[in-house]
C-alpha angles and dihedrals in degrees: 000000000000110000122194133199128193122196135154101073117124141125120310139151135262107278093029125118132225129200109209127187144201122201111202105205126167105049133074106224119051113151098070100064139072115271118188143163127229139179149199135196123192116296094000129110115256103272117213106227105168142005133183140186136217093265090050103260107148131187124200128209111237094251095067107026118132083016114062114036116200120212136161131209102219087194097050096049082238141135125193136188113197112212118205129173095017116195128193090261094068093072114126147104106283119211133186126213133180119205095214098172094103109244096062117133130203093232092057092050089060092036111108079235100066121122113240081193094061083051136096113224136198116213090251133235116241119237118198115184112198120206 
């Protein structure tokens, strides 16, 4: 069973910058599968943000492009996503999530088709951004 843990969220002010990861336990391959964050603030729908494959590909959603910058260390079992430049709408709970059924794309992870249920979630870190 593929287990994920977010960490690194926290309080921070407009223009800083947070580091979240998101430690993948449980399986024995992980650098072959998509790998995204997400995030969802109150009363919004979850937003993709980032997704990653196991080569290192990663797509961004607009909303965070040039600011926030996926990886994934293959070795550690962790994924990151780097968050520059926060503003107060980027307050939210992050999650991360892995796609480990073998025929997952990156594209479909960050689609507004893609299936939250095929997925594997962590139990999200909250990030609150004050101005």
């Amino acid at each position: 069973q593929l287990q994920l843990e977010e960490s690194g969220g926290g309080l921070v002010q407009a223009g800083g910058s947070l580091t979240l990861s998101c430690a993948a336990s449980g399986y024995t391959v992980y650098t072959t599968f998509p790998m995204g964050w997400f995030r969802q603030a109150p009363g919004q729908k979850r937003e993709g943000l980032a997704a990653i494959d196991g080569d290192g590909n990663v797509l961004y959603a607009d909303s965070v492009k040039g600011r926030f910058t996926a990886s994934r260390d293959n070795a550690k079992n962790i994924l990151y996503l780097r968050m520059n430049s926060l503003k107060s709408e980027d307050t939210a709970m992050y999650s991360c999530a892995a796609d480990n059924r073998g025929w997952g794309t990156i594209e479909t992870m960050m689609s507004q088709h893609y299936d939250p249920s095929l997925y594997y979630w962590g139990q999200g870190t909250q990030v609150t951004v004050s101005s």
